[in-house]
C-alpha positions in Angstrom: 201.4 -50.2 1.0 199.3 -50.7 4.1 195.6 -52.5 3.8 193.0 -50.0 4.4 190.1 -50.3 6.9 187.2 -50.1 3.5 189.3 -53.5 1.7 189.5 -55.7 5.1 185.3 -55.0 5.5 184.8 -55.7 1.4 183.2 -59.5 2.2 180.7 -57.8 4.8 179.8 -55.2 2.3 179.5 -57.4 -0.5 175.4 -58.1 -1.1 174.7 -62.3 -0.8 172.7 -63.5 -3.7 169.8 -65.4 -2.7 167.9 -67.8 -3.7 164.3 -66.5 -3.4 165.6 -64.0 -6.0 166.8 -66.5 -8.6 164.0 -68.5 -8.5 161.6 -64.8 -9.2 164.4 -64.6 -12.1 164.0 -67.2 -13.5 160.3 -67.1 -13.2 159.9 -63.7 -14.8 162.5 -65.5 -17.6 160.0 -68.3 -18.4 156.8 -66.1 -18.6 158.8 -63.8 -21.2 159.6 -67.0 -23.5 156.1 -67.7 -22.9 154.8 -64.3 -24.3 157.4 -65.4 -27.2 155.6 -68.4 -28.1 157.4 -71.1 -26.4 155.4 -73.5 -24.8 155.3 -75.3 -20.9 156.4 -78.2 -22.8 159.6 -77.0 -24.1 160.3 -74.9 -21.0 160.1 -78.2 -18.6 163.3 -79.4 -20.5 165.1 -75.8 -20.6 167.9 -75.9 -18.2 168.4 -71.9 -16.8 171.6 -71.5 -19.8 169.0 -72.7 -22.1 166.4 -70.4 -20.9 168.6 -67.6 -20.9 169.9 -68.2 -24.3 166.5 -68.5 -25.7 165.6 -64.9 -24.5 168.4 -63.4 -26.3 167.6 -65.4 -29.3 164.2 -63.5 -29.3 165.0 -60.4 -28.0 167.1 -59.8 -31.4 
């Protein structure tokens, strides 16, 4: 099987995450937890797994 022109170029088509956006993530996280009662308080000591665990806790 030969390698195709498409696979060689997949790393230069693949989109870089960056880090503007996972801070606007995160932010948008924290003002939803907010809206569901959790105060600055608690959020200061909420790592991001924390955070996002807590949004699933109250989404259900």
């Amino acid at each position: 099987m030969r390698i195709r022109r498409a696979m060689r170029k997949k790393p230069l088509r693949r989109p870089v995450k960056k880090p503007r956006l996972k801070r606007r993530r995160i932010m948008e996280q924290k003002k939803r937890l907010a809206a569901a009662g959790i105060t600055e308080e608690q959020m200061i000591h909420m790592n991001t797994r924390q955070i996002r665990a807590a949004i699933r806790e109250t989404a259900a």
